[in-house]
N, CA, C and O atoms as a Tripos MOL2 file, in Angstrom:
@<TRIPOS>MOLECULE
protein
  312   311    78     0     0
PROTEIN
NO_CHARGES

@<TRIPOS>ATOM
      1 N         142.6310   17.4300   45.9980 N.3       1 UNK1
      2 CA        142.1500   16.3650   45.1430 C.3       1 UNK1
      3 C         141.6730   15.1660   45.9800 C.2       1 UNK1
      4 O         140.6740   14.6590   45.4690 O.2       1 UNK1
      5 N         142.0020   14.6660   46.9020 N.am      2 UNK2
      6 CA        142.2060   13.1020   47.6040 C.3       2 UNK2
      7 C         141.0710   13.8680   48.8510 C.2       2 UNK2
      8 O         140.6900   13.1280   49.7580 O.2       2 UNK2
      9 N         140.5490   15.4350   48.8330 N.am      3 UNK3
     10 CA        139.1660   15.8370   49.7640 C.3       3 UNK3
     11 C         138.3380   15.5700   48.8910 C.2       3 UNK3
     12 O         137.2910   15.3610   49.5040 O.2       3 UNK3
     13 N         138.1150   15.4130   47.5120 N.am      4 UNK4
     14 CA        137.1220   15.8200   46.5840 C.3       4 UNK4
     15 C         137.0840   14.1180   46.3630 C.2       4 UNK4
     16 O         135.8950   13.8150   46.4610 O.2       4 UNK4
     17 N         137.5350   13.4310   46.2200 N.am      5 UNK5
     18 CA        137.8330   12.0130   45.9320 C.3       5 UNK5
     19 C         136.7940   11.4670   47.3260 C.2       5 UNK5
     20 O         135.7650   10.8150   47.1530 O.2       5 UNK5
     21 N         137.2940   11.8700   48.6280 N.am      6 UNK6
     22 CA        136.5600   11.2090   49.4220 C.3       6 UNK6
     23 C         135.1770   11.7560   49.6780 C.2       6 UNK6
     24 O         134.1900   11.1440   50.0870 O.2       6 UNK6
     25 N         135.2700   12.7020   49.4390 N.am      7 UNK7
     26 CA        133.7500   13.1150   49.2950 C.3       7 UNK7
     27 C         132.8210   12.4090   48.2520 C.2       7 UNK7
     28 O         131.6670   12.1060   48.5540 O.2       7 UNK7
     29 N         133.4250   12.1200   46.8410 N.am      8 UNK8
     30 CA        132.7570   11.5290   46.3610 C.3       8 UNK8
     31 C         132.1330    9.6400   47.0130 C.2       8 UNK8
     32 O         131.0550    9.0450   47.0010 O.2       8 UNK8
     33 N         133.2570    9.3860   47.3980 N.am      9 UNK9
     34 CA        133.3030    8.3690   47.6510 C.3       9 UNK9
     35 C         132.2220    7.9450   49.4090 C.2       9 UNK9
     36 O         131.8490    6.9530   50.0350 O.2       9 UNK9
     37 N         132.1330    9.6930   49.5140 N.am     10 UNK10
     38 CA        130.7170    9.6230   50.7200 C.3      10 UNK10
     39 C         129.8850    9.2300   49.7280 C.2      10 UNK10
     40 O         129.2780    8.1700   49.5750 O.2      10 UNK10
     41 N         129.9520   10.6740   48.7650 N.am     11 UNK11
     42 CA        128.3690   10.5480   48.2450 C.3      11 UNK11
     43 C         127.9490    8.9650   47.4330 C.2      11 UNK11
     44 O         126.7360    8.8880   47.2380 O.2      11 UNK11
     45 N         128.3950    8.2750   47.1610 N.am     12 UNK12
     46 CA        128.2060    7.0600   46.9450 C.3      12 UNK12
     47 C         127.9550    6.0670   47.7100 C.2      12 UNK12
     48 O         127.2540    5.1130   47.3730 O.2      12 UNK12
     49 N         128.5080    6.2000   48.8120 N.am     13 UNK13
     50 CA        128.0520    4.9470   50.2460 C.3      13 UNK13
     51 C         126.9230    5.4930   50.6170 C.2      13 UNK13
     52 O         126.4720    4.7560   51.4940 O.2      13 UNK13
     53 N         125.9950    6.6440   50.3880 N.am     14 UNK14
     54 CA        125.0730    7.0310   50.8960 C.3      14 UNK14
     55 C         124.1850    6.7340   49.8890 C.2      14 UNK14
     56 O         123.1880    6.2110   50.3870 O.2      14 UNK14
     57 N         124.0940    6.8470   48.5610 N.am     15 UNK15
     58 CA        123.3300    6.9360   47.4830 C.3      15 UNK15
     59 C         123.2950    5.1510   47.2590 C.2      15 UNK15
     60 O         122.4640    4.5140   46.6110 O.2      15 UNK15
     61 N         124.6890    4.5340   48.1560 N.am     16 UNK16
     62 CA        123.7930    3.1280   47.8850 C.3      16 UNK16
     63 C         123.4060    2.8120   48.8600 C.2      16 UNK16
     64 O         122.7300    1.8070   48.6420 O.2      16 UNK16
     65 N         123.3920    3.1240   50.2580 N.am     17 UNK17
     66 CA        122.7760    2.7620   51.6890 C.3      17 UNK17
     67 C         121.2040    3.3180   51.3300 C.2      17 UNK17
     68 O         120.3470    2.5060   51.6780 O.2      17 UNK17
     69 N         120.6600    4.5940   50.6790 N.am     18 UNK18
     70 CA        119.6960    4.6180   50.2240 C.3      18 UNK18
     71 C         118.6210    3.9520   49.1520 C.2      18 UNK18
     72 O         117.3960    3.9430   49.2740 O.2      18 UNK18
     73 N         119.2590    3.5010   48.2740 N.am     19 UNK19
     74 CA        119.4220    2.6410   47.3880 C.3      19 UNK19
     75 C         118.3170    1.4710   48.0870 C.2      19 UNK19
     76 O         117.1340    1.1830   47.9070 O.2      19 UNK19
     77 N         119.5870    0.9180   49.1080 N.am     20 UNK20
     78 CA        118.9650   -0.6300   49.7370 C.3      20 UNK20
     79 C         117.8890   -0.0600   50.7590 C.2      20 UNK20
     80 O         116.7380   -0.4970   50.7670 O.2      20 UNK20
     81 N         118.2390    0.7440   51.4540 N.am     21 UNK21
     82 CA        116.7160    1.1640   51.8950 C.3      21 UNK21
     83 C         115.3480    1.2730   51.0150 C.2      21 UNK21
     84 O         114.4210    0.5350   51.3510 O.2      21 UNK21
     85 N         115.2010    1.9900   50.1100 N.am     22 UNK22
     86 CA        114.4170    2.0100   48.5750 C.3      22 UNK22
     87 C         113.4660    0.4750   49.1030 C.2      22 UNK22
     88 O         112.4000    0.2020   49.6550 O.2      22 UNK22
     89 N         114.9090   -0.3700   48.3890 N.am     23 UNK23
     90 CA        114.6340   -1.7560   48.1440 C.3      23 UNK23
     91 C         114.0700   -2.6350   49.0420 C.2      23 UNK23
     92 O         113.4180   -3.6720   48.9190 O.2      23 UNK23
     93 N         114.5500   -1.8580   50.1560 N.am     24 UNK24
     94 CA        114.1340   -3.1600   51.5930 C.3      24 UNK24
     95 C         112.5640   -2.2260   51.6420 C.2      24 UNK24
     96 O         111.7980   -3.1670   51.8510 O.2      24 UNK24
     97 N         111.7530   -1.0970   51.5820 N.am     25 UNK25
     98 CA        110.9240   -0.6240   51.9620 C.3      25 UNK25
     99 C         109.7320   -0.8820   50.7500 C.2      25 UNK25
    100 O         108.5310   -0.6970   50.9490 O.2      25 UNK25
    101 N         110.1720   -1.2280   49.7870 N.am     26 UNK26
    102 CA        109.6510   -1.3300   48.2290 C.3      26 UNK26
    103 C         108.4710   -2.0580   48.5970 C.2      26 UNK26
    104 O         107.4750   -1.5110   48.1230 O.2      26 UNK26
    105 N         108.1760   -3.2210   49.3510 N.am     27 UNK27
    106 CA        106.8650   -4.1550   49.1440 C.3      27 UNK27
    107 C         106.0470   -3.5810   50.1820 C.2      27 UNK27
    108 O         104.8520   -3.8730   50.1660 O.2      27 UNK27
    109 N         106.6370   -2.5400   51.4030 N.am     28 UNK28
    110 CA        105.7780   -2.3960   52.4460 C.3      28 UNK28
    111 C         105.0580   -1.0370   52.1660 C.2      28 UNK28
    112 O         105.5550   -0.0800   51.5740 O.2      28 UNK28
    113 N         103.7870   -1.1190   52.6990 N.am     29 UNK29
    114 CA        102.7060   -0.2640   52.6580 C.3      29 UNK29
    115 C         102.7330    0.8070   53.3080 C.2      29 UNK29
    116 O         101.6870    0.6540   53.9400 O.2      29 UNK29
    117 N         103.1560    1.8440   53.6620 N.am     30 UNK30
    118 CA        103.5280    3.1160   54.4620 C.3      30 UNK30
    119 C         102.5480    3.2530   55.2240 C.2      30 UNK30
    120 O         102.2750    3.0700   56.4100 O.2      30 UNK30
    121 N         101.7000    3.8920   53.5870 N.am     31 UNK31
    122 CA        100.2090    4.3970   54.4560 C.3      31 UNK31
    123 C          99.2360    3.7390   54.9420 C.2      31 UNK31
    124 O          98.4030    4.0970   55.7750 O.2      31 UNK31
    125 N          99.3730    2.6180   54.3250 N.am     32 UNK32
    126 CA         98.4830    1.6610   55.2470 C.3      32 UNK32
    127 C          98.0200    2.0060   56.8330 C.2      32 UNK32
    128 O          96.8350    2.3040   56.9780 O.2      32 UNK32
    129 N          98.5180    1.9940   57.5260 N.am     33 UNK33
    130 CA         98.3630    2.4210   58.7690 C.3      33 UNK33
    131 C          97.8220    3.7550   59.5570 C.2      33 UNK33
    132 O          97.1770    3.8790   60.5980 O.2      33 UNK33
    133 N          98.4890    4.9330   58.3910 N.am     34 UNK34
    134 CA         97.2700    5.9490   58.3440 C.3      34 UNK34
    135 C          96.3680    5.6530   58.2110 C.2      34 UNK34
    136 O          95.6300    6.0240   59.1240 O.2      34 UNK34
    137 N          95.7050    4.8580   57.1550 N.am     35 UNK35
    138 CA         94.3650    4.7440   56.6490 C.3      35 UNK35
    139 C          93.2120    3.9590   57.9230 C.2      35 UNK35
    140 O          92.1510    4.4210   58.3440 O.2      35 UNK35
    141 N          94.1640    2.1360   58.4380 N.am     36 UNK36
    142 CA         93.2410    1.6660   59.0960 C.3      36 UNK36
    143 C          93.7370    1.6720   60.2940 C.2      36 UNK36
    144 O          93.1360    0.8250   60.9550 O.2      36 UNK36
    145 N          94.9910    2.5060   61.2640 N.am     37 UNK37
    146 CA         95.1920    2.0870   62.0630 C.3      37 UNK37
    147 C          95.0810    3.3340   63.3830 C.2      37 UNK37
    148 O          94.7250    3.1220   64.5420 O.2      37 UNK37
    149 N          95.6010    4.9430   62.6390 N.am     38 UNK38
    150 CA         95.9460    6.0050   63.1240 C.3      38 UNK38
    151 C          94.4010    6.5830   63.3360 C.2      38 UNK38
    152 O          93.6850    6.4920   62.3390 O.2      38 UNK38
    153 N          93.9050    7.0760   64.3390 N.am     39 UNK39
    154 CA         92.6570    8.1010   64.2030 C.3      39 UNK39
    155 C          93.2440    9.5900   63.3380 C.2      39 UNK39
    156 O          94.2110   10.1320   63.8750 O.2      39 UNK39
    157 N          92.9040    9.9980   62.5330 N.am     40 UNK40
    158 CA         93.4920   10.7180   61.5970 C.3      40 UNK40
    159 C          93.2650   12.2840   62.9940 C.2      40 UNK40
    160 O          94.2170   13.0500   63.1500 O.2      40 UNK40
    161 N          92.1180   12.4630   63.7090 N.am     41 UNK41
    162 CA         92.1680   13.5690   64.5490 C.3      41 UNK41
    163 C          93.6280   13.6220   65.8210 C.2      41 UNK41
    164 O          93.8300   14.5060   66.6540 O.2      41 UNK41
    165 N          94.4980   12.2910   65.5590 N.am     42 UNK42
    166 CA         95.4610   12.4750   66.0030 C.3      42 UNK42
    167 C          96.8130   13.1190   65.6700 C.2      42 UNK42
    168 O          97.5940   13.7450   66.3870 O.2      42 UNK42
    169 N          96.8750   12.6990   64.0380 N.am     43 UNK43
    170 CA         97.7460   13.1790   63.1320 C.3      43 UNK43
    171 C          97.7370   14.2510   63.1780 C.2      43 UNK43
    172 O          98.8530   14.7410   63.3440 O.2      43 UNK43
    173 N          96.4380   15.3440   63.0580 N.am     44 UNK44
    174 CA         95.8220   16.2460   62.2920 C.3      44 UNK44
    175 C          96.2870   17.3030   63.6500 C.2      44 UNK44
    176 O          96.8400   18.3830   63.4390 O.2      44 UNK44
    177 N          96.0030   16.8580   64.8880 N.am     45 UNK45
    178 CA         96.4690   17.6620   66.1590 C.3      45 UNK45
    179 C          98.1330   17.8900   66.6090 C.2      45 UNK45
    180 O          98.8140   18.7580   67.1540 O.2      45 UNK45
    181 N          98.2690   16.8450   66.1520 N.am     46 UNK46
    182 CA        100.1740   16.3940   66.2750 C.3      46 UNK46
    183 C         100.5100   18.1670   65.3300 C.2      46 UNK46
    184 O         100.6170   19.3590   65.6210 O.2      46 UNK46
    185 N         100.5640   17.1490   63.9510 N.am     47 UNK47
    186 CA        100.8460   18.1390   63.0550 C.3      47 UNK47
    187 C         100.3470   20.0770   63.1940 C.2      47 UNK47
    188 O         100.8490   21.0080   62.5640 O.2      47 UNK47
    189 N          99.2660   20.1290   64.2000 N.am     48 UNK48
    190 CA         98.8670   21.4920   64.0830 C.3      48 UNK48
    191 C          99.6490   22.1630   65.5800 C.2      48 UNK48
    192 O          99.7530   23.3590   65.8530 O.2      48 UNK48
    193 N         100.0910   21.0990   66.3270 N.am     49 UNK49
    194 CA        100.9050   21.5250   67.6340 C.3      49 UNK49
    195 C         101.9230   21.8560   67.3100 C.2      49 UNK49
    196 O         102.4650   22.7980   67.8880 O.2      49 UNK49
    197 N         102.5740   21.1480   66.2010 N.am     50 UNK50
    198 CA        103.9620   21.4200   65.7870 C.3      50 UNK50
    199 C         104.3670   22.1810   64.7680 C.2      50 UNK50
    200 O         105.5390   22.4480   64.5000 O.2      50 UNK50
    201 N         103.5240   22.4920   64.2630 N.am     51 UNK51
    202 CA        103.1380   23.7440   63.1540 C.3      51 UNK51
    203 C         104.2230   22.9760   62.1010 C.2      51 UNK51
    204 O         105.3440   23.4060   61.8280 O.2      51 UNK51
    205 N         103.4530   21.4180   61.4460 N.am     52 UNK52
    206 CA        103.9790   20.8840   60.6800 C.3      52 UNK52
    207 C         103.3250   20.5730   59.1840 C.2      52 UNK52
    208 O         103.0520   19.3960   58.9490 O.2      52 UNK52
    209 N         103.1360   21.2840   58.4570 N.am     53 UNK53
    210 CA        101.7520   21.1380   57.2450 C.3      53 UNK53
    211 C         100.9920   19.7890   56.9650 C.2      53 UNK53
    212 O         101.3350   18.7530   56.3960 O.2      53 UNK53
    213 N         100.4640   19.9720   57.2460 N.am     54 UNK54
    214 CA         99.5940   18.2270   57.0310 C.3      54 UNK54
    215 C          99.5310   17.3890   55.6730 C.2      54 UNK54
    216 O          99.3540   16.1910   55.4510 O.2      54 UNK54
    217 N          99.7820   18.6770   54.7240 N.am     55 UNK55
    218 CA         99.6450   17.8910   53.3820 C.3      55 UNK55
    219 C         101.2270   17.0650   53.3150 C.2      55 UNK55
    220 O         101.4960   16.2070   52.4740 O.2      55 UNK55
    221 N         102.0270   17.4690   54.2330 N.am     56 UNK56
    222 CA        103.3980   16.8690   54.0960 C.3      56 UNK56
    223 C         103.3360   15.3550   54.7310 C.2      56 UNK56
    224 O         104.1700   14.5210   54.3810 O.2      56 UNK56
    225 N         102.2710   15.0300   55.7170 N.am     57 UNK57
    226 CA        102.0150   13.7970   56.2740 C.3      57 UNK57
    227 C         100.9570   13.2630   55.6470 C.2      57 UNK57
    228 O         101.1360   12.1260   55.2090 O.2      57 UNK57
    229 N          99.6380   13.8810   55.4350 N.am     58 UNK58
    230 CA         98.5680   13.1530   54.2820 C.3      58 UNK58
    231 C          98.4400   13.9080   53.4180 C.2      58 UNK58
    232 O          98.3980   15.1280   53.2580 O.2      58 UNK58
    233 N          98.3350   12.3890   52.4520 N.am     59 UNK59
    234 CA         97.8250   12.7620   50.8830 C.3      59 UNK59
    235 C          96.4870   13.3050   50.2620 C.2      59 UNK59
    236 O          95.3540   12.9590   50.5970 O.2      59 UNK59
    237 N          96.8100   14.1710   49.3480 N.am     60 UNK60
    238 CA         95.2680   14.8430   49.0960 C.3      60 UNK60
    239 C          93.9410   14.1320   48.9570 C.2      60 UNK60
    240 O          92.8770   14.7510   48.9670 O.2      60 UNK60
    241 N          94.0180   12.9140   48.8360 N.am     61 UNK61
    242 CA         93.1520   11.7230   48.7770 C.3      61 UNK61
    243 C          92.6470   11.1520   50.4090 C.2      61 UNK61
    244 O          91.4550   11.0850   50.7090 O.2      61 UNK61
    245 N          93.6900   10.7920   51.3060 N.am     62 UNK62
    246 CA         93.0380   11.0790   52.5110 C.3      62 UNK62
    247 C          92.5350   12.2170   53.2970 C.2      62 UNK62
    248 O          91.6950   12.0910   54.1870 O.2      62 UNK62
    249 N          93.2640   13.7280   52.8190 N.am     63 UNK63
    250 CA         92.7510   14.8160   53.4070 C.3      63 UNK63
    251 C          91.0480   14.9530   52.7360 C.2      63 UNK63
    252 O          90.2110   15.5710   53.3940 O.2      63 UNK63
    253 N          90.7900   14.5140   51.8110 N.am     64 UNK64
    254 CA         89.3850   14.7280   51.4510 C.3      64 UNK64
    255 C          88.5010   13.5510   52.4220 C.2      64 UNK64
    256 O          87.4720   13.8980   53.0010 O.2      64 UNK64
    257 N          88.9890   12.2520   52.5120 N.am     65 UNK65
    258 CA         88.3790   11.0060   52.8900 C.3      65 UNK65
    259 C          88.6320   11.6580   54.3820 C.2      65 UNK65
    260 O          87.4910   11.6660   54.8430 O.2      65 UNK65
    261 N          89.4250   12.1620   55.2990 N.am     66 UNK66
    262 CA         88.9080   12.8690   56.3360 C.3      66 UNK66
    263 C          88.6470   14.3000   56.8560 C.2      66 UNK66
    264 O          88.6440   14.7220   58.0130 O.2      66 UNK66
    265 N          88.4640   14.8300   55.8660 N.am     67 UNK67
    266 CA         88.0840   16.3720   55.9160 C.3      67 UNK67
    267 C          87.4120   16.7310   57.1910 C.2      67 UNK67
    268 O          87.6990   17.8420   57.6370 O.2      67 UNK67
    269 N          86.6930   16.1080   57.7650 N.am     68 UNK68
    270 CA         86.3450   15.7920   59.1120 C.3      68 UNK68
    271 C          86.9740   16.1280   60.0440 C.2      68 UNK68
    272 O          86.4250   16.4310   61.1040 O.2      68 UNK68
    273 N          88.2580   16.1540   59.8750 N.am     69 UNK69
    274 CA         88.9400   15.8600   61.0770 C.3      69 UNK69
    275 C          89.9220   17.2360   61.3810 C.2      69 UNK69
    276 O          90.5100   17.6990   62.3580 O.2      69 UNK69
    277 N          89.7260   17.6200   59.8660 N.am     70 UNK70
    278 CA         90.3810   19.3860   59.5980 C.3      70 UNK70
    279 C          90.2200   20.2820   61.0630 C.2      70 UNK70
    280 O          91.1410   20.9760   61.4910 O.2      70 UNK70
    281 N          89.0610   20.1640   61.6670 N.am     71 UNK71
    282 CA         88.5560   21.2590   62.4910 C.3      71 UNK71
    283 C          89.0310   20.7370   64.0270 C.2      71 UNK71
    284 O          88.3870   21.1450   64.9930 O.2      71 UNK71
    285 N          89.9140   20.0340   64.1800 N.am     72 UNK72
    286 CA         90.5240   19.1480   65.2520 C.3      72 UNK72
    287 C          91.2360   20.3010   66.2630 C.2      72 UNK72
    288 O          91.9170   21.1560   65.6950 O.2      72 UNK72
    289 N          91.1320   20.3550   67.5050 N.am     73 UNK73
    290 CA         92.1460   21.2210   68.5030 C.3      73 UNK73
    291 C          93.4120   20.5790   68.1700 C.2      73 UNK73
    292 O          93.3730   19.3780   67.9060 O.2      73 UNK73
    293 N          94.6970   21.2830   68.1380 N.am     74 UNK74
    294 CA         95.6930   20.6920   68.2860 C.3      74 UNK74
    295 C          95.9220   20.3550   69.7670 C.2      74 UNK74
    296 O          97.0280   19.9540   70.1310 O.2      74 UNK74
    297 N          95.1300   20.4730   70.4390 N.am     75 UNK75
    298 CA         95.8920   19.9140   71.7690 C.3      75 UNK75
    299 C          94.6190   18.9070   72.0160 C.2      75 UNK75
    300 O          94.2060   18.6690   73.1510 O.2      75 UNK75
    301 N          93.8680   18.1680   70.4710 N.am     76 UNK76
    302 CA         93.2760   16.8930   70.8140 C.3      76 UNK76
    303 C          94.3020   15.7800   71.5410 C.2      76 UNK76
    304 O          95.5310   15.7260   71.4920 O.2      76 UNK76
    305 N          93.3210   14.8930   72.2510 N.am     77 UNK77
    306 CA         93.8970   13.6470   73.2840 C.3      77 UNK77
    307 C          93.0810   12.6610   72.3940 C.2      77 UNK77
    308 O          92.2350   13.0090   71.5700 O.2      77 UNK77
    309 N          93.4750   11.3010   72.6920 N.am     78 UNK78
    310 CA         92.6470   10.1630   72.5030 C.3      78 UNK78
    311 C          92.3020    9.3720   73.9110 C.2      78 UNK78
    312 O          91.5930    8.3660   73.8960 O.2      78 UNK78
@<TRIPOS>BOND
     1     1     2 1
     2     2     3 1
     3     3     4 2
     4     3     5 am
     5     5     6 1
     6     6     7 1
     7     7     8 2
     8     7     9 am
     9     9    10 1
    10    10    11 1
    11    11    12 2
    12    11    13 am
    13    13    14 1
    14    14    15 1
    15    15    16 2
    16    15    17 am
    17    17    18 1
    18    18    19 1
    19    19    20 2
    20    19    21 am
    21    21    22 1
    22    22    23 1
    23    23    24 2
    24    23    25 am
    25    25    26 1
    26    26    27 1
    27    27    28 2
    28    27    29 am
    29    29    30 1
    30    30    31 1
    31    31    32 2
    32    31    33 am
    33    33    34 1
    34    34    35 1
    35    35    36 2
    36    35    37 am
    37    37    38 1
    38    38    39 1
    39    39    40 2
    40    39    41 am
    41    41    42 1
    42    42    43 1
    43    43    44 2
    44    43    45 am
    45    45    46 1
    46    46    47 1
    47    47    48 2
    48    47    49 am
    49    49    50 1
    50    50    51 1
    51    51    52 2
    52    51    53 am
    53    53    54 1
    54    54    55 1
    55    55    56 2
    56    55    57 am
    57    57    58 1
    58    58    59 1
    59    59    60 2
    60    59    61 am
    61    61    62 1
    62    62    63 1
    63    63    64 2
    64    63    65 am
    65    65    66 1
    66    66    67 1
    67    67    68 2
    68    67    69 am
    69    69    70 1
    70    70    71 1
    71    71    72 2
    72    71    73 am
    73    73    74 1
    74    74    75 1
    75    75    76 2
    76    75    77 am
    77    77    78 1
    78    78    79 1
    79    79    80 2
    80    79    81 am
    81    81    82 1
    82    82    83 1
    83    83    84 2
    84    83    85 am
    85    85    86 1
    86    86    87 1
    87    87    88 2
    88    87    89 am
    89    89    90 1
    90    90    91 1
    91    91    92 2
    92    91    93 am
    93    93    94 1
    94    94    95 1
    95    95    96 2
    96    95    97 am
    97    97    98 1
    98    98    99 1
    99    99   100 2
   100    99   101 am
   101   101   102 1
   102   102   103 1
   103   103   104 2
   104   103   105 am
   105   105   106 1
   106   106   107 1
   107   107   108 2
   108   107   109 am
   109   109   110 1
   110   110   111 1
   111   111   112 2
   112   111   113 am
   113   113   114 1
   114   114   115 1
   115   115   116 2
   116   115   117 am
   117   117   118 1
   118   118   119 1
   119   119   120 2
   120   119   121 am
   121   121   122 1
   122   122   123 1
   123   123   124 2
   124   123   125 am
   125   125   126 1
   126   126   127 1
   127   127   128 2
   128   127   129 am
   129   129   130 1
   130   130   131 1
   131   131   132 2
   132   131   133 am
   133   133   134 1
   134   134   135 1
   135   135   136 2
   136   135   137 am
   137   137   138 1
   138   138   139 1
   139   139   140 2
   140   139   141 am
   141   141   142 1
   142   142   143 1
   143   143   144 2
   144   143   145 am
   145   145   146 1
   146   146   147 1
   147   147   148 2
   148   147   149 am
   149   149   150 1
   150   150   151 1
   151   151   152 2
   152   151   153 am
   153   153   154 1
   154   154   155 1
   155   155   156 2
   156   155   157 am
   157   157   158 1
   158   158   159 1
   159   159   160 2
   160   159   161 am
   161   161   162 1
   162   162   163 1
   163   163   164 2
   164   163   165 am
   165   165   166 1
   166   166   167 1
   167   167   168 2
   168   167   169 am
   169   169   170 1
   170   170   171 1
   171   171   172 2
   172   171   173 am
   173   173   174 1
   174   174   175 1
   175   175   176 2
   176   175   177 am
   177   177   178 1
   178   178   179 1
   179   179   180 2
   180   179   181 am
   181   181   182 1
   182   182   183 1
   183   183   184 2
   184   183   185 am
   185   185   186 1
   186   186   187 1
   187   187   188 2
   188   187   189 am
   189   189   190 1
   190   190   191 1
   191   191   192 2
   192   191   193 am
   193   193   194 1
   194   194   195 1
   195   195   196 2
   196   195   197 am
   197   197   198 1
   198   198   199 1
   199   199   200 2
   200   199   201 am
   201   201   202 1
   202   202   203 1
   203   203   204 2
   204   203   205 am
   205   205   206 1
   206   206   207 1
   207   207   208 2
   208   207   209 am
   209   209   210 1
   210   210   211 1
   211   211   212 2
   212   211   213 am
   213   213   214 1
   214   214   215 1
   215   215   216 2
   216   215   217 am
   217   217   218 1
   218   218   219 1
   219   219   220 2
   220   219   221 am
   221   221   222 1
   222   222   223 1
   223   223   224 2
   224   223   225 am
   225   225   226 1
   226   226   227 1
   227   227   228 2
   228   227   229 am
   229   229   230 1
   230   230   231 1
   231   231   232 2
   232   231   233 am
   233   233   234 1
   234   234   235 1
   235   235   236 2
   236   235   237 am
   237   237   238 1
   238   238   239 1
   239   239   240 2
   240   239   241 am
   241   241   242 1
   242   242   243 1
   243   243   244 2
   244   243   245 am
   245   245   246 1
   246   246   247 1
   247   247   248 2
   248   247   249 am
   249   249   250 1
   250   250   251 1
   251   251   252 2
   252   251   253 am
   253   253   254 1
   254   254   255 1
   255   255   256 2
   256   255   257 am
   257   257   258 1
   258   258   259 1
   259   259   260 2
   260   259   261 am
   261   261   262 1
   262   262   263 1
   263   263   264 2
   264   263   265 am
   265   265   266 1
   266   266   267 1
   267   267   268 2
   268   267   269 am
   269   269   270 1
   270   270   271 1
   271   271   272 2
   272   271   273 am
   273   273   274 1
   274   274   275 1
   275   275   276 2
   276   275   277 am
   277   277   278 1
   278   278   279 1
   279   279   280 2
   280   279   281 am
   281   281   282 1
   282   282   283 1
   283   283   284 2
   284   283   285 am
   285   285   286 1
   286   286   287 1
   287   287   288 2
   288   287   289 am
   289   289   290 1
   290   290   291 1
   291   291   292 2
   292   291   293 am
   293   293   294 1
   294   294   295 1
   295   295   296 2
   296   295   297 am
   297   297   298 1
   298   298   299 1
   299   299   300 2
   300   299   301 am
   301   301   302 1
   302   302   303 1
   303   303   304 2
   304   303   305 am
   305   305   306 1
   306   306   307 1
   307   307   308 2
   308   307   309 am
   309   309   310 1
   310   310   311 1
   311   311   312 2
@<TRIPOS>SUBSTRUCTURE
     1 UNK1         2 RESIDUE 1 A UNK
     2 UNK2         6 RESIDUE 1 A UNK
     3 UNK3        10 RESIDUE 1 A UNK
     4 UNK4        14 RESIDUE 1 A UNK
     5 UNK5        18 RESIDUE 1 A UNK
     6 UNK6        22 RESIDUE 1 A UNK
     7 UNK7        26 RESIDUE 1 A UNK
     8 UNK8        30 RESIDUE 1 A UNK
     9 UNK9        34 RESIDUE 1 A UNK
    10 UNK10       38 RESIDUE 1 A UNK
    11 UNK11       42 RESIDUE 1 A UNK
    12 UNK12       46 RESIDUE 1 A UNK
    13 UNK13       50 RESIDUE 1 A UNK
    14 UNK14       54 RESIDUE 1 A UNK
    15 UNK15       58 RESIDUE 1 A UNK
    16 UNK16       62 RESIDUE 1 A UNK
    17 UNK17       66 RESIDUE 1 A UNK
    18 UNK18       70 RESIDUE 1 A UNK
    19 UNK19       74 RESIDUE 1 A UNK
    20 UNK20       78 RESIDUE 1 A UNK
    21 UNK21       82 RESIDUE 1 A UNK
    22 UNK22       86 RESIDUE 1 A UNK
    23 UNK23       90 RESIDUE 1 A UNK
    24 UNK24       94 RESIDUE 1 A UNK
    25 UNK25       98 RESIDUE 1 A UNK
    26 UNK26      102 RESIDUE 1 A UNK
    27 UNK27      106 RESIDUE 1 A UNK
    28 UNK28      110 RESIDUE 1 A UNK
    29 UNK29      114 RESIDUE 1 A UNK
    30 UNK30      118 RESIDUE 1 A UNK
    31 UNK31      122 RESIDUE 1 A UNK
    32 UNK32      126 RESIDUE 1 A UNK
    33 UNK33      130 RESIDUE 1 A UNK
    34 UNK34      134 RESIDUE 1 A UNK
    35 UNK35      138 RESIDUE 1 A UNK
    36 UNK36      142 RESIDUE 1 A UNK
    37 UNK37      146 RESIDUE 1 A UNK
    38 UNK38      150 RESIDUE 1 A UNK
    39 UNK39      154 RESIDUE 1 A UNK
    40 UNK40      158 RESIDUE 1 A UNK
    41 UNK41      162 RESIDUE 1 A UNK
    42 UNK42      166 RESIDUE 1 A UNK
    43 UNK43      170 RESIDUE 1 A UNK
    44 UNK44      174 RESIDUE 1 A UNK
    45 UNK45      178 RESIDUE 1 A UNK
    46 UNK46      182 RESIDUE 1 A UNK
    47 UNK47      186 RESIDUE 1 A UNK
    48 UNK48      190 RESIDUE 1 A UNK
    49 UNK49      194 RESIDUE 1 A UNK
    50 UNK50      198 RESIDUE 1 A UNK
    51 UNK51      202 RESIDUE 1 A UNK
    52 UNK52      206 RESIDUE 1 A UNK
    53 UNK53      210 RESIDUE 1 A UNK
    54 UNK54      214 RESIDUE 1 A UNK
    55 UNK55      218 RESIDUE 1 A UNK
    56 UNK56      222 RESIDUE 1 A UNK
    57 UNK57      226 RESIDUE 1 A UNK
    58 UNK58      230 RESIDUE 1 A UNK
    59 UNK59      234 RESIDUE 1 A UNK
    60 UNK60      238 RESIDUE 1 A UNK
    61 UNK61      242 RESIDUE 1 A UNK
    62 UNK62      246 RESIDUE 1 A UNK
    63 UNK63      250 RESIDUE 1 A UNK
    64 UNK64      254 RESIDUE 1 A UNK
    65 UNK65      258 RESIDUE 1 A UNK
    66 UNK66      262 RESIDUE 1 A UNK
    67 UNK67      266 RESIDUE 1 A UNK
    68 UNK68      270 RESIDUE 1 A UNK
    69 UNK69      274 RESIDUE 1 A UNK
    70 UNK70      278 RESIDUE 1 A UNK
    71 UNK71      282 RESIDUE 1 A UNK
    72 UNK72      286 RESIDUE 1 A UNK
    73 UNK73      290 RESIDUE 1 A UNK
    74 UNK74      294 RESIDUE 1 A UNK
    75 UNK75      298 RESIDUE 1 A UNK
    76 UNK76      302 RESIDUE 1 A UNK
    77 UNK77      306 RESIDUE 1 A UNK
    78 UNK78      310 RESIDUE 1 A UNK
């Protein structure tokens, strides 16, 4: 009983440490920086070196706005 008790009592310090993360991240812009800061043929090489799906890092809205960049070597440099 008093294992199941503290377990709960994880899952709650975590669900509110997430919580305030949420909150502290709420006004800031993620993708922003994909959009004007990252050369997307960098992302696009990262992600294909590491055999990491791209739609999991860009959104279907930037994969169209750089479709361009689809045909990238993964062992692109900048």
């Amino acid at each position: 009983m008093e294992r199941k008790i503290a377990q709960m009592n994880a899952k709650i310090e975590k669900m509110e440490r997430d919580k305030e993360t949420k909150e502290d991240l709420k006004n800031v812009a993620l993708g922003t920086s994909k959009i004007n800061y990252l050369d997307p043929r960098i992302t696009i090489a990262w992600c294909k070196r590491h055999e990491v799906p791209v739609e999991k890092i860009i959104n279907k809205s930037l994969l169209a706005k750089f479709s361009w960049a689809m045909d990238e070597d993964p062992c692109f440099r900048f």
